[in-house]
NUMARLUM-719180 format. One record per residue (C-alpha): residue in one letter; x, y, z. Coordinates in steps of 0.5 Angstrom, whole numbers, padded with zeros to 4 digits, always signed. Layout:
REM residues N
AXYZ ...
REM end
This chain:
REM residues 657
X+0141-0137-0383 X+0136-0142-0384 X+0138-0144-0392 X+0145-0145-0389 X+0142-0149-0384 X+0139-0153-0389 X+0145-0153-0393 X+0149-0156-0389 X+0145-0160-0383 X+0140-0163-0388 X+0145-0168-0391 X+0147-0170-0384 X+0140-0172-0381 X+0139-0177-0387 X+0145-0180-0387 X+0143-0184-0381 X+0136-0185-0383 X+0132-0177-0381 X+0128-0175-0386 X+0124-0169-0386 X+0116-0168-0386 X+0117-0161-0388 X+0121-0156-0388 X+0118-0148-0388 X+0121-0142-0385 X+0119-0138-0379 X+0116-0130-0381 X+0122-0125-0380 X+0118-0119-0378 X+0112-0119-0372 X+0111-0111-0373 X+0104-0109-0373 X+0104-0107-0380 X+0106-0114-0382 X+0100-0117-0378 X+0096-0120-0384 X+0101-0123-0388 X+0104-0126-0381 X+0097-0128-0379 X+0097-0132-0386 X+0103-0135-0386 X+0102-0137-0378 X+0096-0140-0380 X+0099-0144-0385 X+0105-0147-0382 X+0100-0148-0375 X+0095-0153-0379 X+0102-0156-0383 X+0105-0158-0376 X+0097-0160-0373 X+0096-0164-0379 X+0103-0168-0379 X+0104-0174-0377 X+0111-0171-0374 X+0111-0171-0367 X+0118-0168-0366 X+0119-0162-0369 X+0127-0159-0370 X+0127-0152-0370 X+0132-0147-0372 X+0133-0140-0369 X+0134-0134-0364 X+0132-0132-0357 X+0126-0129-0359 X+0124-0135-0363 X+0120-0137-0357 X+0115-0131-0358 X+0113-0134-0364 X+0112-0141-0364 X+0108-0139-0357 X+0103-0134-0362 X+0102-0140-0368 X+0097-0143-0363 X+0093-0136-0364 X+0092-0136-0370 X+0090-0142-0374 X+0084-0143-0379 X+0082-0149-0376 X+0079-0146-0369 X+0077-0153-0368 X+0084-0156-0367 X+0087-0154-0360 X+0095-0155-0360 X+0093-0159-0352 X+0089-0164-0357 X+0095-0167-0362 X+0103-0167-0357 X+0109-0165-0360 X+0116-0164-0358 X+0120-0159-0360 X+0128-0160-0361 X+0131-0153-0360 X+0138-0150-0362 X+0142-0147-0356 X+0141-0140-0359 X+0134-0140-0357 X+0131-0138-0350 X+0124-0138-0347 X+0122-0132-0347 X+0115-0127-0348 X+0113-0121-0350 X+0109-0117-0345 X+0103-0119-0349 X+0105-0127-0347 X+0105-0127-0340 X+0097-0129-0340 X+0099-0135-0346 X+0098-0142-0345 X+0105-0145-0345 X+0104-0152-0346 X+0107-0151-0352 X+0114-0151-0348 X+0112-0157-0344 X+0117-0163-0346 X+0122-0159-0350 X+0128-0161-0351 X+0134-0155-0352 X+0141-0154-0353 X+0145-0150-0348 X+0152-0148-0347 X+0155-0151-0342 X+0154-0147-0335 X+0155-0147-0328 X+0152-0145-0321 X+0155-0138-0319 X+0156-0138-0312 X+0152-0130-0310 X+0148-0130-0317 X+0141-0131-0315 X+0142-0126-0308 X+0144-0121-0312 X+0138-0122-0317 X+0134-0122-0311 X+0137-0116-0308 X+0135-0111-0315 X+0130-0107-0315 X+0129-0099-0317 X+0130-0097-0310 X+0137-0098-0310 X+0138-0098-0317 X+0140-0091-0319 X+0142-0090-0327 X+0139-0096-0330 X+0132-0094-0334 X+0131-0101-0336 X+0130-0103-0330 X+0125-0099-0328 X+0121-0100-0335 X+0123-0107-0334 X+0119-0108-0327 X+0113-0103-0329 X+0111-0109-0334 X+0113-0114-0330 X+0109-0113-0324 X+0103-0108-0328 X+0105-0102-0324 X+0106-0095-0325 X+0112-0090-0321 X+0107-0084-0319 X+0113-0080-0321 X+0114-0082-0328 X+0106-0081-0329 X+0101-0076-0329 X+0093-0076-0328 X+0090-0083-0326 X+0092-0088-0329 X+0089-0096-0328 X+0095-0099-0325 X+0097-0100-0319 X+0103-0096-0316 X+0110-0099-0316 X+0112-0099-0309 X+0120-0101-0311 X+0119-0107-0306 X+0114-0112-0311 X+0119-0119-0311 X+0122-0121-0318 X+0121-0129-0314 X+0113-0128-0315 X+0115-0128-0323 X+0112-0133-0326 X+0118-0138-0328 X+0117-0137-0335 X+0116-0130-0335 X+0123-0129-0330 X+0128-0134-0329 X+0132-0133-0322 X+0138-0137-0323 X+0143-0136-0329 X+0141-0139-0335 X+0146-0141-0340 X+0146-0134-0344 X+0147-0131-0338 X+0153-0135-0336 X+0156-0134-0344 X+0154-0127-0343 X+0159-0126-0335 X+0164-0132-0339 X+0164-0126-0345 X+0165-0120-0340 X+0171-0124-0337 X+0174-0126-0343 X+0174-0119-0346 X+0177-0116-0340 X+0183-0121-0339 X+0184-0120-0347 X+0184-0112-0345 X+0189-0113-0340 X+0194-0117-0344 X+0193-0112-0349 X+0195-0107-0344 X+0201-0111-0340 X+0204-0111-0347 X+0203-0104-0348 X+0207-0103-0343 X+0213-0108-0345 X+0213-0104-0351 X+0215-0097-0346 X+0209-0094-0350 X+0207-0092-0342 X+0202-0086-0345 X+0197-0089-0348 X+0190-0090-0346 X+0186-0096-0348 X+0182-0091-0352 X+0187-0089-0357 X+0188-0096-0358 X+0184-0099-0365 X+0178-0105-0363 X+0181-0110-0368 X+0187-0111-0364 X+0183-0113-0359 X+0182-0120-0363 X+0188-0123-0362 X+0189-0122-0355 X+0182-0126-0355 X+0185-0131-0359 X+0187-0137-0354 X+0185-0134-0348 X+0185-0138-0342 X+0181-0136-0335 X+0178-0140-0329 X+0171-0137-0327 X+0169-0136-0320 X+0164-0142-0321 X+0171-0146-0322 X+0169-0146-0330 X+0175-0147-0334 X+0174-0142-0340 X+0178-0142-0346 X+0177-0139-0353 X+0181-0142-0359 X+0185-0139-0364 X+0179-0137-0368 X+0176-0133-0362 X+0170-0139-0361 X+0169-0142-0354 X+0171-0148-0353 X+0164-0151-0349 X+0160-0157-0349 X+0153-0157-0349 X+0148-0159-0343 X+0142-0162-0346 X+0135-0159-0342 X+0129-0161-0341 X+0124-0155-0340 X+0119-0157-0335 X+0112-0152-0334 X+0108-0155-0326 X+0101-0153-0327 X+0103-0148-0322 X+0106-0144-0327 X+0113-0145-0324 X+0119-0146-0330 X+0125-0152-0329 X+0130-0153-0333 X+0133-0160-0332 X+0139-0162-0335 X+0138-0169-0338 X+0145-0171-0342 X+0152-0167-0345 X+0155-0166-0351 X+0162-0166-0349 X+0166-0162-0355 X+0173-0161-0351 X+0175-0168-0352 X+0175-0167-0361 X+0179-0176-0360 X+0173-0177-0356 X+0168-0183-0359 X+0161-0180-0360 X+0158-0185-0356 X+0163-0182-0350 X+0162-0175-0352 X+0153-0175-0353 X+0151-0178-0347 X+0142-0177-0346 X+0139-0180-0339 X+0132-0182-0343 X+0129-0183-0337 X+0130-0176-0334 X+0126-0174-0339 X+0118-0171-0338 X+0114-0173-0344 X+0108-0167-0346 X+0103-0169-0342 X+0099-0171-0350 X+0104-0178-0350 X+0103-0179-0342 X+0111-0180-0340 X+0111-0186-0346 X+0117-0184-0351 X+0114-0181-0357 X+0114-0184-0364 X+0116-0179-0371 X+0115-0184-0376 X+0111-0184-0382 X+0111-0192-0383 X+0112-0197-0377 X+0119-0201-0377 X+0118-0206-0382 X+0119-0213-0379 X+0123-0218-0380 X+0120-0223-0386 X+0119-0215-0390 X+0123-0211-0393 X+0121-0203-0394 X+0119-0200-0400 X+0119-0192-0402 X+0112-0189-0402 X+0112-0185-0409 X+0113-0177-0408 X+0114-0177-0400 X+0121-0177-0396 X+0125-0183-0396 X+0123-0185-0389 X+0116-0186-0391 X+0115-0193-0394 X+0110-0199-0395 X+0112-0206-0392 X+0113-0212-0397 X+0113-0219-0395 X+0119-0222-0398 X+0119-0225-0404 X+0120-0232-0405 X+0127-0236-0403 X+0128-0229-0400 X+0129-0227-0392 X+0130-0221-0388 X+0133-0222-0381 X+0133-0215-0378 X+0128-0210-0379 X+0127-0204-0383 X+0132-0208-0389 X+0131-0205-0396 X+0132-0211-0399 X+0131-0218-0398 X+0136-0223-0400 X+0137-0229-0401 X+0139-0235-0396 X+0146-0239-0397 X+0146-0245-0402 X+0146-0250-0396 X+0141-0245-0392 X+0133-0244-0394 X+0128-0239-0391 X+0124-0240-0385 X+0116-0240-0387 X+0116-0233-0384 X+0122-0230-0389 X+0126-0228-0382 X+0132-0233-0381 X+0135-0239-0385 X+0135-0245-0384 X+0141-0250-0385 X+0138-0256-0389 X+0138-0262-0389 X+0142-0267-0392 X+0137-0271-0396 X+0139-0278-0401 X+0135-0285-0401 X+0138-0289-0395 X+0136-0297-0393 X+0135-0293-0385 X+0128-0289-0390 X+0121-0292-0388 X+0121-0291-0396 X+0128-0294-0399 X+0127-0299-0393 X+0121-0302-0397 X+0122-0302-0403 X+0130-0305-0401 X+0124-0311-0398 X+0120-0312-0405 X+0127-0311-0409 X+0129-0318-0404 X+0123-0321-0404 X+0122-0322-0412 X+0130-0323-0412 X+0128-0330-0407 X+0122-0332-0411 X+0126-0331-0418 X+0131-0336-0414 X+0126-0340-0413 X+0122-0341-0419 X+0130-0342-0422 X+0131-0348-0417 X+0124-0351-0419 X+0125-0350-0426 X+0132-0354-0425 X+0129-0359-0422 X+0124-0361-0426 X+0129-0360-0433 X+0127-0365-0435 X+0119-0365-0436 X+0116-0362-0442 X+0114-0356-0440 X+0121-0354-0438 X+0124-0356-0444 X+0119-0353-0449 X+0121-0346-0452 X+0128-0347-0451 X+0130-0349-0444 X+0137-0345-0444 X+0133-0338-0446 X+0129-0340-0439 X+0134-0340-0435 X+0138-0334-0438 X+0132-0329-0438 X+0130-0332-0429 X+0138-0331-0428 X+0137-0324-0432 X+0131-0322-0428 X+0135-0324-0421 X+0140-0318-0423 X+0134-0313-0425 X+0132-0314-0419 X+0138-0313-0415 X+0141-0309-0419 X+0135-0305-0415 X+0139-0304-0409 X+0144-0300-0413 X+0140-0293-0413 X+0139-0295-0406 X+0144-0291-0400 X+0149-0285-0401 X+0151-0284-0407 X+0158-0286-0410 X+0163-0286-0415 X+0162-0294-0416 X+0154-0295-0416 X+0154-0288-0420 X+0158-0291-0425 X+0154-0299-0424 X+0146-0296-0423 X+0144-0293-0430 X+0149-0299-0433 X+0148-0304-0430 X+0140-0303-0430 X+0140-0302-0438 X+0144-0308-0439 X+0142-0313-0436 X+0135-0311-0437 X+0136-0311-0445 X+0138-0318-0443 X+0132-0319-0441 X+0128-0316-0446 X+0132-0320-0452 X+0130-0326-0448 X+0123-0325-0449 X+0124-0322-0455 X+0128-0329-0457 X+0123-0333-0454 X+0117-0329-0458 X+0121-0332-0464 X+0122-0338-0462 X+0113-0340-0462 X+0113-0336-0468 X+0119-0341-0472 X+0116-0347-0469 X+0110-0347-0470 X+0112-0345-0478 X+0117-0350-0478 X+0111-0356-0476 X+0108-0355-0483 X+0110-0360-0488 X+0115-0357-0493 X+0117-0351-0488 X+0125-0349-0489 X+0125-0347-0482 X+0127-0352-0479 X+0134-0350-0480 X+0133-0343-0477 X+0131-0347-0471 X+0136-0351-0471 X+0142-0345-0472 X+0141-0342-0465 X+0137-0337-0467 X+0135-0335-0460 X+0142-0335-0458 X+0144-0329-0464 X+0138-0326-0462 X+0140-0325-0455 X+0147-0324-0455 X+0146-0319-0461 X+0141-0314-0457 X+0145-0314-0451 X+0152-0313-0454 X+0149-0306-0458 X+0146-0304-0450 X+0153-0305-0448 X+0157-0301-0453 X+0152-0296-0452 X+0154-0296-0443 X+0161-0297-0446 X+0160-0290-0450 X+0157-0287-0444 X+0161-0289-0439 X+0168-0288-0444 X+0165-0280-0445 X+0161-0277-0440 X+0161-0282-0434 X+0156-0281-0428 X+0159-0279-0422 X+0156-0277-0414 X+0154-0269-0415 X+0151-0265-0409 X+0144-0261-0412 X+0142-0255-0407 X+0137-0252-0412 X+0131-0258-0414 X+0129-0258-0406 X+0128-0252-0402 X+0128-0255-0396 X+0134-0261-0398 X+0141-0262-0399 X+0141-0268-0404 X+0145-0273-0405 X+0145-0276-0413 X+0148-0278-0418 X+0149-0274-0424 X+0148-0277-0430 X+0152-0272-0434 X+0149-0274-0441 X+0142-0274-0440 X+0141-0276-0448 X+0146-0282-0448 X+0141-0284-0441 X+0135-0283-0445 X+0138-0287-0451 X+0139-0293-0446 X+0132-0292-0445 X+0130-0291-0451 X+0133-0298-0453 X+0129-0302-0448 X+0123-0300-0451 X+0124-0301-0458 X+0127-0308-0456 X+0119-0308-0451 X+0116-0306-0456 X+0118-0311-0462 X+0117-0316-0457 X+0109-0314-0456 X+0110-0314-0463 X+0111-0320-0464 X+0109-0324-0458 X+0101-0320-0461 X+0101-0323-0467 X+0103-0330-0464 X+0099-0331-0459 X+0093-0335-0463 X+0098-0340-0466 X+0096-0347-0464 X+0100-0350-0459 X+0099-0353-0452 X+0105-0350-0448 X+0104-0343-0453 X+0108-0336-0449 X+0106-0331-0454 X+0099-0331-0450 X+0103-0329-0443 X+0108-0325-0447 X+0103-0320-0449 X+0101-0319-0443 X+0108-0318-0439 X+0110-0313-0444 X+0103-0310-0445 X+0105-0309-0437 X+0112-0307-0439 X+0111-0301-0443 X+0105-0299-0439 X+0109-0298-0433 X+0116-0295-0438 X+0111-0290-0441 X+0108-0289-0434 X+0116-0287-0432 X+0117-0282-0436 X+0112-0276-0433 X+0113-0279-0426 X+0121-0278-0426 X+0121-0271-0430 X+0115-0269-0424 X+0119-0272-0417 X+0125-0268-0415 X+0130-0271-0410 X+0131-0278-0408 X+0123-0279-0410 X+0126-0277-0417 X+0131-0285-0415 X+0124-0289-0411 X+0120-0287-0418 X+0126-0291-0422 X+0126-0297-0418 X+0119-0298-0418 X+0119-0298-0424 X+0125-0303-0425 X+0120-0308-0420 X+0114-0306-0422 X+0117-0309-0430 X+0121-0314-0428 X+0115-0317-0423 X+0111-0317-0428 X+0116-0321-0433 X+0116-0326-0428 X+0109-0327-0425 X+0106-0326-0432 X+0110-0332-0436 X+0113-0336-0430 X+0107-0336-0425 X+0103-0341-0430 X+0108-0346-0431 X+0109-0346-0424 X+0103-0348-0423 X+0102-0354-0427 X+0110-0356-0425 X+0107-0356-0418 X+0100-0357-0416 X+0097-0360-0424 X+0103-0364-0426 X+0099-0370-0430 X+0099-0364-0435 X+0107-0364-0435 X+0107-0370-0439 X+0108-0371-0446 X+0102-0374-0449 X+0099-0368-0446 X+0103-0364-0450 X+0102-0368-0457 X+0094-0368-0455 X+0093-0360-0454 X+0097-0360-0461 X+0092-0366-0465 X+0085-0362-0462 X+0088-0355-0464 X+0089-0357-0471 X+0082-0361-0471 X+0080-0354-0469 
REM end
């Protein structure tokens, strides 16, 4: 019975998460002769059970079955553990009964105490407990197991069934079975009894359906004793009867009772009384009915081993995992006994005892505990931030004092300061970096299609127009101080717009490297839900990350060249030399383009946009405060130096020099 038991019940228990911490089967024999290897056996399975950290115990079994769990606290090797120092509930079949050998009575029944059983369905018979009440050996005659029954019971001997002297006290007949101890003798009708009595009926009604069709057979002369014992098997099939206690009694076509089951909590006062309360049903009748509706269980009528003190006991093996932790298997123990992990990163778990973390929705990320989602926010550089807001400030602060340093220089064309070093590559490089520093704003708000398409292109142009400037300027002081020596043939290079081929030249292959990017790969406004955790970012993808590199790459060769030259010109002799501020602007220029590159490819999200227009402010700052600042101040605070006398002096005393 019991493999077959294990066979079929085991794979039930683990498909709703039950695993076993042991499974080990009960000796068959408690024979004398089987004592010692009983004893053994015993003793094994009392240490396994006191050393498990199961507290509920399912057990399989017969009547007697009781006889047996009651003897294991007898018979440990570890005297030292009583079985009232560790509670356990016991969850028996409906085939079990509380019942005890002769030898038991005395026994400590705390083992019973909170036990959880399985019952066929019974009911009250009316007259049952008066008619237990009224036997007794006086008025029973023909019954001997009744009177061996009672000598044990009440520790008696019949003087007429003894001779000689004997240490029991007579039995008088009159001894009360209601004195018994209740669990040593149950006086109201337990669920075997009540299958028994429903058992006897269903017999007789099948053996008087038998007869009755004898009968209509006109086979009048035959007696229930001639008839064969398995013709009996079919009147039992689908029998149905109402008992005396109102019960409806039906077998079905196998012969099996169509019954549910009570669910009783067996209860041991300390006055040795024995209660069995019914606590839940399993209805069966129904086989539509939905689980929840057929298995009902009221926990709060349910008496606890006093070890628990009434709290509801715990059988696990590993606490609930909480949620933020995910369960893993202990190696080589059951499959409900694990370890807790916390989630790894980027992963959750929002409910407890999950077996894997997962990870959150793109638009979601995980809280800091790792048990729920957070919706992300959506994140880009917008005018309404404290650092767009900023630098959309300097971007407009630099665009107005670049548009009035352009007004002064207007305004004093005609000094020589002003024309000096070509005047018209002055405006166009204050006009260029007017546009370097709003095209600024461009990277500044919600990313779309058009300043997707502008900001890159845009920046890369207008700042090679810049460069190429610089670069023309450069140059110019070079040719000119070359074209002042007696002899010199550059003057016709000064003379043929030298500057303006320089210019226009750089910037048109800067603008046929835009043309290619934006006829190939065109930015466009993208969504990146993986760079910040935390963040939804808004951004523009470039698309081609060489053809941005190579727009950069361009700026720095024409930065570059320009520091070249303005370097190697800045000693020339010439009052109104800018090879000198040049050198310094590009020195700057370089520094903060160098500096760029680590510094965008370490941000992420809308600082990767606050790093580039910093440094489109920082270079352009620089270009005008280092080249313009100074003749700004000699416009305006030193003009007696603006003059041409001036010029042509600091020219006389440098050649002295």
């Amino acid at each position: 019975m019991g493999e077959s038991i294990v066979r079929t019940v085991l794979p039930f228990f683990s498909k709703h998460g039950i695993c076993f911490a042991f499974i080990t089967r009960c000796p068959k024999s408690m024979f004398v002769t089987d004592y010692q290897e009983m004893v053994q056996q015993g003793s094994k399975i009392h240490d396994k059970i006191m050393h498990s950290k199961a507290n509920v115990f399912v057990t399989f079994g017969h009547s007697y079955t009781m006889n047996y769990l009651r003897w294991l606290t007898y018979v440990s090797y570890w005297p030292s553990i009583k079985w009232k120092t560790k509670g356990k509930v016991w969850i028996l079949t409906a085939q079990m009964d509380f019942t005890s050998y002769v030898y038991q009575r005395a026994w400590d029944t705390d083992i019973a105490h909170g036990a959880l059983t399985f019952a066929i369905h019974s009911s009250h018979l009316p007259g049952f407990q008066k008619f237990v009440e009224n036997r007794s050996p006086s008025n029973t005659k023909g019954d001997g197991f009744l009177w061996n029954f009672w000598r044990d019971a009440f520790k008696c001997v019949f003087p007429n069934q003894v001779q000689g002297e004997v240490m029991e006290a007579n039995c008088t007949g009159q001894e009360k079975l209601e004195s018994l101890p209740g669990f040593f003798f149950e006086m109201s009708m337990t669920s075997h009894s009540y299958s028994i009595y429903n058992a006897v009926y269903a017999v007789a009604h099948a053996t008087h359906a038998m007869h009755q069709t004898k009968h209509r057979t006109m086979e009048k002369h035959l007696t229930l004793l001639d008839q064969n014992q398995w013709q009996l098997h079919y009147f039992l099939q689908n029998v149905a009867f109402n008992n005396s206690a109102g019960g409806k009694i039906s077998l079905n076509k196998n012969g099996e009772l169509i019954a549910g089951f009570d669910i009783e909590n067996w209860i041991i006062s300390s006055n040795q009384s024995f209660h069995r309360v019914k606590v839940g049903r399993m209805d069966l009748q129904d086989p539509h009915a939905h689980f929840q509706q057929a298995f009902t269980i009221n926990d709060q009528d349910i008496t606890w081993p006093h070890w628990f003190n009434q709290t509801q006991p715990n059988s696990v093996c590993s606490e609930n995992c909480n949620p933020g932790y995910s369960k893993r298997v202990k190696e080589g123990e059951p499959f409900c006994c694990y370890d807790c992990m916390p989630c790894p990163y980027g992963k959750i778990s929002a409910q407890k005892d999950l077996d894997d973390c997962y990870k959150c929705p793109d638009e979601k990320y995980p809280s800091k505990k790792k048990d729920w989602c957070i919706p992300k926010n959506i994140s880009f550089l917008s005018y309404k931030d404290p650092l767009g807001m900023s630098l959309a400030f300097f971007a407009l602060s630099f665009s107005l004092i670049t548009s009035l340093i352009l007004r002064i220089f207007t305004k004093f064309q005609s000094t020589p300061i002003v024309k000096a070093n070509n005047r018209s590559l002055t405006y166009i490089l204050l006009i260029s970096l007017l546009l370097c520093f709003l095209c600024a704003l461009l990277f500044i708000g919600r990313p779309d299609n058009v300043t997707c398409l502008l900001r890159q292109t845009a920046f890369g142009i207008i700042f090679s127009v810049a460069i190429s400037c610089v670069l023309a300027k450069t140059n110019t002081v070079v040719l000119a101080f070359m074209a002042t020596r007696p002899g010199s043939r550059m003057r016709k290079w000064v003379q043929r717009s030298l500057a303006s081929s320089t210019v226009f030249s750089c910037s048109l292959m800067q603008a046929g490297i835009c043309a290619f990017w934006l006829g190939t790969s065109p930015p466009f406004p993208d969504v990146d839900m993986h760079s910040v955790t935390e963040e939804i970012v808004l951004e523009c993808n470039e698309r081609s990350v060489t053809l941005f590199y190579c727009v950069l790459g361009y700026m720095g060769f024409l930065a570059v060249l320009s520091f070249t030259v303005a370097f190697f010109a800045r000693k020339l002799s010439d009052a109104f030399n800018e090879a000198k501020f040049i050198t310094f602007s590009m020195l700057v220029f370089c520094s903060v383009w160098l500096s760029f590159i680590p510094a965008y490819l370490s941000t992420k999200g809308k600082y990767m946009v606050a790093v580039e227009i910093f440094s489109i402010l920082a270079s352009s700052a620089g270009l005008l405060s280092l080249i313009f600042f100074p003749k700004c101040f000699i416009i305006l605070l030193r003009p007696e130096l603006n003059k041409k006398g001036v010029l042509i002096r600091g020219k006389t005393q440098s050649g002295q020099m």
